[in-house]
C-alpha positions as CSV (number, residue, x, y, z in Angstrom):
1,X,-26.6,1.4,-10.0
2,X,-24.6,-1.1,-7.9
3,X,-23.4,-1.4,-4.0
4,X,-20.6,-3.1,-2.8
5,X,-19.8,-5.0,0.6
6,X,-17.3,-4.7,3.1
7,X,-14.8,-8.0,3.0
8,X,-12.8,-7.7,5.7
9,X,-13.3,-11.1,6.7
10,X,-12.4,-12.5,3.4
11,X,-8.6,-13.2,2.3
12,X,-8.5,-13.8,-1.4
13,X,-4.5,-13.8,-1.2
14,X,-2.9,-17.0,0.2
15,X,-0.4,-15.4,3.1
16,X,2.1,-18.2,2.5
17,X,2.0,-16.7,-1.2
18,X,2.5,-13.2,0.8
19,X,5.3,-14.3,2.2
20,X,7.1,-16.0,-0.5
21,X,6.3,-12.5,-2.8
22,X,8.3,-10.4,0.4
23,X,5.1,-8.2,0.9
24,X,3.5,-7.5,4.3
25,X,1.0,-10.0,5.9
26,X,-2.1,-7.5,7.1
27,X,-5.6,-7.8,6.0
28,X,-6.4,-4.9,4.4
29,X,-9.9,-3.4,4.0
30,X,-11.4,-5.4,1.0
31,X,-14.7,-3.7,-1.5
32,X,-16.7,-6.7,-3.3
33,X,-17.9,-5.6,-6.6
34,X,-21.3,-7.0,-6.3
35,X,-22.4,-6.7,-10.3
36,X,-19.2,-8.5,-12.1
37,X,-20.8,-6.7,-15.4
38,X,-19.7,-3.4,-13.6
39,X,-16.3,-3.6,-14.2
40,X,-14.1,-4.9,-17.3
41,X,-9.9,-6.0,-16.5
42,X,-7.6,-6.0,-19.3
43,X,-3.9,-7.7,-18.2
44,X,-0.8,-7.8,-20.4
45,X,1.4,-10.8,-19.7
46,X,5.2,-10.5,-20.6
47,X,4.5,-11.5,-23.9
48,X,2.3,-9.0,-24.4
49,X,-0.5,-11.8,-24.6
50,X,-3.7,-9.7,-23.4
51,X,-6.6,-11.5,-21.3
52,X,-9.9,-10.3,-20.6
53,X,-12.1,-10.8,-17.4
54,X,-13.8,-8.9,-14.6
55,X,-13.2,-7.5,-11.0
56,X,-14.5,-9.9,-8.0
57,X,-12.7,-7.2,-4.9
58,X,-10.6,-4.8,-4.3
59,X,-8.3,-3.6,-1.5
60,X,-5.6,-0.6,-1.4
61,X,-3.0,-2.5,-2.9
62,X,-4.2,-5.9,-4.3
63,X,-7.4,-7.1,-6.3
64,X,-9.3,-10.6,-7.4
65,X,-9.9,-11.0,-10.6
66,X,-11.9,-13.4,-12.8
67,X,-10.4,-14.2,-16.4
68,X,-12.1,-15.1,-19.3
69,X,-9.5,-17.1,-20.7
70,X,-9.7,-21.0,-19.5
71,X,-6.4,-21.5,-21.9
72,X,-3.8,-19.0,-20.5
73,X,-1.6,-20.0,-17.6
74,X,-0.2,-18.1,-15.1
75,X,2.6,-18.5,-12.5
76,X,2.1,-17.8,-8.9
77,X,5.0,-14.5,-8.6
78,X,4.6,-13.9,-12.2
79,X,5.4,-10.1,-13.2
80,X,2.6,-8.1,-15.3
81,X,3.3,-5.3,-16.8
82,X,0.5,-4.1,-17.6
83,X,-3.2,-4.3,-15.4
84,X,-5.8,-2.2,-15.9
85,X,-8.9,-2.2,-14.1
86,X,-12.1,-0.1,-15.0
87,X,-15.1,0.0,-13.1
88,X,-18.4,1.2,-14.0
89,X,-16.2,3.3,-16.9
90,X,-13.6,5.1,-14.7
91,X,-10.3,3.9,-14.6
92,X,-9.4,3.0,-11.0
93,X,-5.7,1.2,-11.4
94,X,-3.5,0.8,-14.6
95,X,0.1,-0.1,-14.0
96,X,2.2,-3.4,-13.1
97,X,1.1,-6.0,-10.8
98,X,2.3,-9.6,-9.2
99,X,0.4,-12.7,-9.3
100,X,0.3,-13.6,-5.7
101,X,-2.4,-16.3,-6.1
102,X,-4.1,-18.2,-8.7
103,X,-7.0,-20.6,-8.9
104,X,-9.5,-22.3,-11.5
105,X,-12.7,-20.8,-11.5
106,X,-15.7,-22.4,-10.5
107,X,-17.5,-22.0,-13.8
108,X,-15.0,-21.0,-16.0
109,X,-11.8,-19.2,-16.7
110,X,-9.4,-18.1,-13.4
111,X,-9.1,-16.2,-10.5
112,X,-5.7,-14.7,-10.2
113,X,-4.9,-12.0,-6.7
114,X,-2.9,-9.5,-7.7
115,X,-0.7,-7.8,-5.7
116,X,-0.3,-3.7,-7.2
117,X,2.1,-0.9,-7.0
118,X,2.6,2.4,-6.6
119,X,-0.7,4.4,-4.8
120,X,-2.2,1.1,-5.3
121,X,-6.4,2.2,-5.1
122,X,-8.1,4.9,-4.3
123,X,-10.9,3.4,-2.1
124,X,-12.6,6.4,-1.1
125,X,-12.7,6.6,-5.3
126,X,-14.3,3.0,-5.6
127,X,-16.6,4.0,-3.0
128,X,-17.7,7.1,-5.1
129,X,-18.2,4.8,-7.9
130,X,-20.6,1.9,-6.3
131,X,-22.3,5.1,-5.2
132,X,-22.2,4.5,-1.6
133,X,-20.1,6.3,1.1
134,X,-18.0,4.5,3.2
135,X,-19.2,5.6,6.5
136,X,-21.9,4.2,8.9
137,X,-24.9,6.3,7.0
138,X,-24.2,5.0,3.6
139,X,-26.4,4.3,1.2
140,X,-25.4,1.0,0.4
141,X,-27.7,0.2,-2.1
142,X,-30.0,0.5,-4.9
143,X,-33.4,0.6,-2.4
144,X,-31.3,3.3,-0.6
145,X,-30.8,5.2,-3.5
146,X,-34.5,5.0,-4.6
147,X,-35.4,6.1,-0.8
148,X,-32.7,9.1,-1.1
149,X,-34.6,10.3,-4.3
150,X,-37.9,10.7,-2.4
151,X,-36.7,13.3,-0.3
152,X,-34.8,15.5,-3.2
153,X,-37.0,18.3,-5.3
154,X,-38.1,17.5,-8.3
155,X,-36.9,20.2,-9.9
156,X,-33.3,19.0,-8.7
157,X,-33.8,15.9,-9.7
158,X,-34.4,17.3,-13.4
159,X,-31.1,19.3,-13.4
160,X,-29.6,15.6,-12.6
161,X,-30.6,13.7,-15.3
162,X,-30.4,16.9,-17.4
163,X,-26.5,16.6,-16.3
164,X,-26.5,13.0,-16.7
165,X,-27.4,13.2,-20.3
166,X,-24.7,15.9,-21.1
167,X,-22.3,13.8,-19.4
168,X,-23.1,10.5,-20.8
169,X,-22.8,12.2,-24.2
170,X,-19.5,13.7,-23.7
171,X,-18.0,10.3,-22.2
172,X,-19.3,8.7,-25.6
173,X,-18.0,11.3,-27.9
174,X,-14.5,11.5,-25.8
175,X,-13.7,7.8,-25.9
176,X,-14.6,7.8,-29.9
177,X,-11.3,10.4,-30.1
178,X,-9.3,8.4,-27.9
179,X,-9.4,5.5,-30.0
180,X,-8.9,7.4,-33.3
181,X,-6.2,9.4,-31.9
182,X,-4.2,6.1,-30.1
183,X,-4.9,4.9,-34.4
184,X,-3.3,7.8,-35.9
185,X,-1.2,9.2,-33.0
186,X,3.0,8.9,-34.3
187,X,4.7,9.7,-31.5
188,X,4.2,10.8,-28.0
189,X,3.9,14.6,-28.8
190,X,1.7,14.3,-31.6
191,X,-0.7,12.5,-29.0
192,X,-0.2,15.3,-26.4
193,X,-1.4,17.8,-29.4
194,X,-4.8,15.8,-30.6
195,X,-5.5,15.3,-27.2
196,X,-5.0,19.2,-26.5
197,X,-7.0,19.3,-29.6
198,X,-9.7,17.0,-28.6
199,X,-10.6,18.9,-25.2
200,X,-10.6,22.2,-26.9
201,X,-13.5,21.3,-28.8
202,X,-15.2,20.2,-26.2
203,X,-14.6,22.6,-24.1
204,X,-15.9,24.7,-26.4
205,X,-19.1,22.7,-26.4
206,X,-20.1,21.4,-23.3
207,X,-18.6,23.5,-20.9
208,X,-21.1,26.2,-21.1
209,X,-24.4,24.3,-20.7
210,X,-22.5,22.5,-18.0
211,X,-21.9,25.8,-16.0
212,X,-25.0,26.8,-16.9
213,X,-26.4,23.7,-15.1
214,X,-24.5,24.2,-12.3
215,X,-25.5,28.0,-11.5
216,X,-29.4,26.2,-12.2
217,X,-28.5,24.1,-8.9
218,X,-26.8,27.3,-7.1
219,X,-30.3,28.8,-7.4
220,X,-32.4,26.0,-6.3
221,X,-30.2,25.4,-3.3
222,X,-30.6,28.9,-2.1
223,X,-34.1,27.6,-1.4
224,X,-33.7,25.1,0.7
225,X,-33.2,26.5,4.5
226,X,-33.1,23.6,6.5
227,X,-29.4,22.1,6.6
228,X,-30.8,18.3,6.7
229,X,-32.6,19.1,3.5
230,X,-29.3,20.7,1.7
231,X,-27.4,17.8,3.1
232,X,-29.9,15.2,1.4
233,X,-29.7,17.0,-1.3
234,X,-26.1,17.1,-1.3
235,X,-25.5,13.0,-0.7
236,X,-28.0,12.0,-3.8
237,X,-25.8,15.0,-6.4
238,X,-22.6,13.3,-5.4
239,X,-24.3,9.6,-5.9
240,X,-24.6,10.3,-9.3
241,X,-21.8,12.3,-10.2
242,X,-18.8,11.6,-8.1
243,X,-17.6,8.8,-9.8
244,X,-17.5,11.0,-13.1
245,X,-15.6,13.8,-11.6
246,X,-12.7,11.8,-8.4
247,X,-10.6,11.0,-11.3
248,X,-9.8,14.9,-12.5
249,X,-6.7,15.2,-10.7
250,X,-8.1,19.0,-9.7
251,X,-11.1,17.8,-7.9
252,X,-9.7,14.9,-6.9
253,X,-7.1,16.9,-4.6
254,X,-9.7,19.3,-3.6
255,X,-12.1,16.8,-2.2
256,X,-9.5,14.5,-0.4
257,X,-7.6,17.4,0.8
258,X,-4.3,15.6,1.6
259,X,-3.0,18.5,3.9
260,X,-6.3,18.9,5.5
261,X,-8.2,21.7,3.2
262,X,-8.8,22.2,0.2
263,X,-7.4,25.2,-1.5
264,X,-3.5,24.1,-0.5
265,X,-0.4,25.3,-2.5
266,X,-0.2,21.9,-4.6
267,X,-3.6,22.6,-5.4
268,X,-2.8,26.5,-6.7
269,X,0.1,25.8,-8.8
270,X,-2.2,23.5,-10.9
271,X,-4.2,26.8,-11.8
272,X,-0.8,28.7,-11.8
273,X,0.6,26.0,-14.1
274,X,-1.8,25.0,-16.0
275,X,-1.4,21.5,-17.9
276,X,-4.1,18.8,-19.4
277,X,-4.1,16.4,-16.6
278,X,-5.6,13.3,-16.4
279,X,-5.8,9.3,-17.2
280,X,-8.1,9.8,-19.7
281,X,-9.6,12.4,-22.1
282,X,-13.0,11.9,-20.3
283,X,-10.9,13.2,-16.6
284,X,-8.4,15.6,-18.5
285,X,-12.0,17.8,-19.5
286,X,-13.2,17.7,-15.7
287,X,-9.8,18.2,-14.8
288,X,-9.6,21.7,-17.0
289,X,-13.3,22.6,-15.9
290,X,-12.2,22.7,-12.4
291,X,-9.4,24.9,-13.2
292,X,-11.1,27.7,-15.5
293,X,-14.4,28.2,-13.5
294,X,-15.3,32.0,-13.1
295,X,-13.6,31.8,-9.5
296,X,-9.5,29.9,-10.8
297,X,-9.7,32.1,-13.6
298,X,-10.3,34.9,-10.8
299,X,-7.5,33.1,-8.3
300,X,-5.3,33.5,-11.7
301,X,-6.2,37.2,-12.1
302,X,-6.1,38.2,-8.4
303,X,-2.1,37.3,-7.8
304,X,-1.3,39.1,-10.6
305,X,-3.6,42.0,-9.4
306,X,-1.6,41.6,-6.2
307,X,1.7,41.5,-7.7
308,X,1.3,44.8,-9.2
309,X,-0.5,46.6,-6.6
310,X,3.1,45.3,-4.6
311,X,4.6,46.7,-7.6
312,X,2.7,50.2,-7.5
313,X,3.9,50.3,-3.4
314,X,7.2,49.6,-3.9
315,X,7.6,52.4,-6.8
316,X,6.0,54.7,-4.8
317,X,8.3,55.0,-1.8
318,X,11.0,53.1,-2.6
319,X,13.5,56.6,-2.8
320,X,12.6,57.0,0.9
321,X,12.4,54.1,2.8
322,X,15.9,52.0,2.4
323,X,14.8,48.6,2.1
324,X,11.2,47.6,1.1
325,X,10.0,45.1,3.3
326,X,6.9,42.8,2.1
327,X,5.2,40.1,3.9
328,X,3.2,37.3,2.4
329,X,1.0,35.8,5.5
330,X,-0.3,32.3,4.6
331,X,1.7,32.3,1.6
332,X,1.3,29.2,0.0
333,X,2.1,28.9,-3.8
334,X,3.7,32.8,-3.2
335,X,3.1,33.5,-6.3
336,X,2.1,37.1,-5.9
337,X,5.5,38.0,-4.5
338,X,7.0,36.0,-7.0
339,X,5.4,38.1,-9.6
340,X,5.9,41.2,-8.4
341,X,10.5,40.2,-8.2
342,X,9.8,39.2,-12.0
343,X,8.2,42.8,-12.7
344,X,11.3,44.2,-10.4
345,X,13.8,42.6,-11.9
346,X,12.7,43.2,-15.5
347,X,11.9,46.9,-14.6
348,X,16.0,47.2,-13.8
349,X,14.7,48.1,-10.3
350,X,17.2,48.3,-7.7
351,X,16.3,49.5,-4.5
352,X,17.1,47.0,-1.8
353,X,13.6,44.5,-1.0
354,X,13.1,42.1,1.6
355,X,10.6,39.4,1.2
356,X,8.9,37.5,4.4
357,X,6.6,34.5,3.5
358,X,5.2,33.2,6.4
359,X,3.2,29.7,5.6
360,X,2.5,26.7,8.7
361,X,2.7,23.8,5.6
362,X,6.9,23.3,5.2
363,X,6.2,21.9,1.6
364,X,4.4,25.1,0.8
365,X,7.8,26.9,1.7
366,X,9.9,24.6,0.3
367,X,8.3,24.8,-3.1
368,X,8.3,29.1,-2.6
369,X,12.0,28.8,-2.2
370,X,12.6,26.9,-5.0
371,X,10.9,29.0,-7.5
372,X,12.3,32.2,-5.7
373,X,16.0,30.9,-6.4
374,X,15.0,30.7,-10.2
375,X,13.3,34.5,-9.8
376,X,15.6,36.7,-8.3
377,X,18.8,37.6,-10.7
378,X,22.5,38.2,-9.5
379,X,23.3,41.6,-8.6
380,X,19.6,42.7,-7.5
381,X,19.9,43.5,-3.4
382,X,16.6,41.1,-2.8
383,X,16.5,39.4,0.4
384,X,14.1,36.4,0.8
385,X,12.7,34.6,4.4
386,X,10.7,32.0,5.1
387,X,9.2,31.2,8.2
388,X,7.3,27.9,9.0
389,X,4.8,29.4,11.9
390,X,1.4,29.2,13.0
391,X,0.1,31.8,11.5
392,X,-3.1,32.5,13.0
393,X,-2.0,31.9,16.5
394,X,1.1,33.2,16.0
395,X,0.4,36.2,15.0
396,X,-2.6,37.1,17.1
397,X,-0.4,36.6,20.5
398,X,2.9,36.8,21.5
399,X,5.6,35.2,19.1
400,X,8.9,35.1,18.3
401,X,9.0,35.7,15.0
402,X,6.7,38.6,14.9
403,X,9.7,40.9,15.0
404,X,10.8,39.4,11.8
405,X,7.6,41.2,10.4
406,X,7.5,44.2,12.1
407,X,7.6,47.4,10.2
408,X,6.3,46.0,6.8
409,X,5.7,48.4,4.2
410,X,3.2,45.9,2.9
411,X,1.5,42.7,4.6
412,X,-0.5,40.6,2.0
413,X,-2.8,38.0,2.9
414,X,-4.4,36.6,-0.3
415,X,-6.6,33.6,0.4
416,X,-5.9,32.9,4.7
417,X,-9.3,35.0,5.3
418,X,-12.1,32.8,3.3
419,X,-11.6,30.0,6.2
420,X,-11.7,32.4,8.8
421,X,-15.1,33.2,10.8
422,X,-15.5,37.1,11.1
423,X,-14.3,37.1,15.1
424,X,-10.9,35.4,14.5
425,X,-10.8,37.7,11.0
426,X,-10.8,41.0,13.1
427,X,-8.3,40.1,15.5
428,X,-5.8,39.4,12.9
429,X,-6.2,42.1,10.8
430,X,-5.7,44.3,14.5
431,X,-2.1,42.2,14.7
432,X,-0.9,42.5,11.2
433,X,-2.2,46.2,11.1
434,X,0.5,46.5,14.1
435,X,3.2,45.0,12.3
436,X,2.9,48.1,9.8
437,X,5.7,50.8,9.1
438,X,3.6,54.3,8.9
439,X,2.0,54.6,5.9
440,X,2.4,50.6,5.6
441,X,-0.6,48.9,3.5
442,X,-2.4,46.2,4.6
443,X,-3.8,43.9,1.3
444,X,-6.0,40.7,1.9
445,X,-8.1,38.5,-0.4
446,X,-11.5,37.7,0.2
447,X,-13.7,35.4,-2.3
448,X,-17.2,37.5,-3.1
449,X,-20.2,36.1,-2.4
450,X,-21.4,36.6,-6.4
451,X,-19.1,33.6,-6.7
452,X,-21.1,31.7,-9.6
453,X,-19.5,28.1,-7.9
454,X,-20.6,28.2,-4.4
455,X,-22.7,24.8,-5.4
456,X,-19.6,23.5,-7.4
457,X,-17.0,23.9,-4.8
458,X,-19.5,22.9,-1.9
459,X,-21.5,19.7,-3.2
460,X,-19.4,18.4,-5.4
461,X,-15.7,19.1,-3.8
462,X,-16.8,19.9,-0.1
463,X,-14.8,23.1,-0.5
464,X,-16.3,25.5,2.2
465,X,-15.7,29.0,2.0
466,X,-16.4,31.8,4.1
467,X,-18.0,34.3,1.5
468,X,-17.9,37.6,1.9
469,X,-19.3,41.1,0.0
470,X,-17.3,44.8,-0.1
471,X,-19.2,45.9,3.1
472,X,-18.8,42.5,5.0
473,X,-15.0,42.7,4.3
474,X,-15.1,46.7,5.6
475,X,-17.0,45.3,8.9
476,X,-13.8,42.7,10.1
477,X,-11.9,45.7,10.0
478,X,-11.6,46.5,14.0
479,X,-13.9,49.9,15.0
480,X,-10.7,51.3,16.4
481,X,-8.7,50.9,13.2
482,X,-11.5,52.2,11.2
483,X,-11.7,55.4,13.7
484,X,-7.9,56.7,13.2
485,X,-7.5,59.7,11.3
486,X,-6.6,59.2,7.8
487,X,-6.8,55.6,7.8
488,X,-7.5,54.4,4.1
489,X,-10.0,51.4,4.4
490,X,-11.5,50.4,0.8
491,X,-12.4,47.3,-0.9
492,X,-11.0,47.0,-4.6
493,X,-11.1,43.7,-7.3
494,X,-9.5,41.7,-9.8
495,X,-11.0,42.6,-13.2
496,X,-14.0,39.8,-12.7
497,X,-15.1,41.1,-9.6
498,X,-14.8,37.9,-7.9
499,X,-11.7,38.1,-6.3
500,X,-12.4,41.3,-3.3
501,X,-8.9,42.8,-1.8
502,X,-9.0,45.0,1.0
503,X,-6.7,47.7,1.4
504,X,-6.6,48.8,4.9
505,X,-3.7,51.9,4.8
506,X,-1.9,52.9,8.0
507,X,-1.6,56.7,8.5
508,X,2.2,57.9,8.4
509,X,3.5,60.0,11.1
């Protein structure tokens, strides 16, 4: 294992080199790589000369480097195309970089500074890697490591090096293919099709045991009662396997959670549109884990369950009511209503339909909109909205826009409800159950509690979810809703059962 340091105080970039490069004189946060032997840096010069050598610090967007080679020169704003910079095995930066500094090495070889581009480096990542956190508890080093360990249960710490060994396996076997398919790879999409080919079969391998593992962990966690304990528990899982899983571009968004939680739209079309993502083969596996646990695959199946039940409303009293109005609350990727124009539109259905989707995150609705644009045909009367609103607040007192939804033949709600505690739940199904015509349906999403990857989502991508069973979901539905005569209130599911909707039905006039 290996620490790292805050540098703060230490500039390894020469500001009057800064200045001459036109880049912005701060002093950024700096990470000193402790163990040189930790890390491995491969630069390409414009000749396409390649030099070996280590990493001595990082920073966001600029590293120190130590070369091997005491016969290359360099020039101080010298373009490199190509830097790539691996630590402890996981890729943390490969693209261009300047040379804002250079200087012999005390022993041997050079130091260049590099200035980087693009998102630069993932520091929270690096952090992850030297198996430290970046906060004031950190662990900070190997003694704090060994000390973490005395407090974790043996049996976990089994299922650890249990994981370990499957892991260190895989990364073996997965950087083997790389470099026989970058030998016989001929073009660009006959890499693409080994690579596809590659993860398929290990897929097919490892990703069993590996669940299997990781519903071991569920279990044992359900022992533990005390929150310290879970949290300890927690800190020493992700020591040893962050840095194999931040690079999957799928966890990676989940844990960092760049609009503030994890399960946003950006995060949904990845499931939606599913594609091998990744820097290497090693990430593009964790990447498709993350998307094909029991609980995506159950995401996947539950907007198309939604999309049809839409469907199945719709068709039902679409010869009496005019125009169909549908609202999506919290809508997100809107993918369900999406679905459901699709299965309108290729029916040859054409009784008039309004759409609301009501989301707080612009980019959610921006994205919506486009995809709508491509959906709906010309010639089919379908009306779409999009409101940016708060939508809890919003809806639970008095707002503008509520009249925008009022008399909704159907309100769905697919995933708003797992971040809500039961209190703030009730109330909102008591608005949105007033925003519905007679005979209106009311459909929201719940995750079950049988979710097989509570300790996935939890310890490893701090994705906390408000689990819920059939009868819990029955209970948020407010006593005085529940008590109307011929009110429908019933809990149905996606084909895995992980996925609850409940269908709260408004009794016509």
């Amino acid at each position: 294992m290996s620490g790292a340091e805050n540098l703060n105080s230490i500039d390894p970039i020469d500001p009057d080199s800064l200045s001459q490069a036109g880049l912005v004189k701060y002093r950024e946060k700096r990470l000193g790589i402790l163990n040189l032997n930790d890390s491995f840096v491969v630069i390409s010069d414009r000749n396409f000369n390649e030099s070996t050598g280590a990493i001595k610090n990082v920073s966001r967007f600029g590293t120190r480097i130590l070369l091997n080679d005491e016969g290359a020169t360099f020039i101080i704003g010298e373009q490199l195309p190509r830097v790539k910079l691996t630590l402890l095995g996981t890729q943390i930066y490969n693209g261009p970089a300047t040379i804002v500094n250079e200087q012999k090495a005390v022993q041997k070889g050079f130091e260049l500074g590099l200035s980087l581009y693009g998102e630069g480096i993932d520091l929270d990542q690096v952090n992850a890697i030297l198996q430290i956190e970046p906060d004031a508890n950190s662990i900070g080093s190997i003694k704090g490591v060994i000390e973490l360990s005395k407090q974790v249960l043996p049996d976990f710490k089994i299922l650890v090096a249990d994981l370990n060994t499957l892991f260190s396996d895989l990364r073996m076997k997965l950087h083997d293919e790389e470099k026989r398919i970058a030998e016989f790879a001929t073009s660009p999409s006959h890499n693409k099709r080994l690579e596809q080919q590659a993860i398929n079969v290990a897929f097919s391998l490892y990703e069993h045991d590996i669940q299997n593992i990781f519903e071991d962990f569920d279990t044992l966690i359900t022992t533990l009662r005390d929150a310290d304990a879970i949290e300890i528990h927690k800190r020493y899982f992700r020591t040893n396997f962050h840095a194999h899983f931040l690079n999957a571009p799928f966890i990676h968004r989940a844990y960092h959670k760049p609009l503030g939680y994890a399960g946003d739209f950006e995060l949904l079309v990845m499931l939606y549109d599913y594609q091998d993502l990744g820097p290497t083969l090693f990430e593009k596996f964790f990447h498709r884990m993350g998307c094909h646990t029991p609980s995506a695959v159950a995401n996947k199946n539950r907007v198309v369950f939604l999309a049809d039940l839409i469907l199945r409303e719709y068709s039902n009293i679409q010869r009496d009511i005019g125009t169909f109005l549908v609202t999506s609350v919290a809508c997100g990727a809107g993918r369900e209503i999406q679905l459901f124009l699709e299965d309108v539109i290729q029916l040859g259905l054409m009784n008039p339909i309004k759409t609301i989707c009501l989301d707080k995150e612009e980019r959610a609705l921006e994205y919506g909109q486009i995809v709508l644009r491509k959906t709906i045909k010309p010639g089919f009367p379908i009306e779409s909205i999009f409101l940016a609103e708060d939508v809890i607040n919003g809806l639970i007192q008095p707002s503008h826009f509520k009249k925008e939804l009022s008399g909704s033949h159907l309100i769905s709600c697919a995933s708003l409800f797992d971040y809500l505690s039961d209190r703030v739940a009730t109330k909102l199904i008591e608005a949105m159950f007033e925003l519905l015509a007679p005979g209106g349906s009311l459909f929201i999403g719940a995750v079950s509690d049988t979710s097989p990857d509570r300790f996935l989502m939890d310890f490893l991508m701090e994705w906390k979810l408000k689990l819920r069973s059939a009868e819990d979901l029955k209970r948020i539905v407010p006593e005085k809703i529940r008590g109307l005569p011929h009110v429908i209130v019933e809990v149905i599911s996606e084909p895995l059962g992980l996925n609850l909707i409940l269908r709260v039905r408004k009794p016509s006039l």
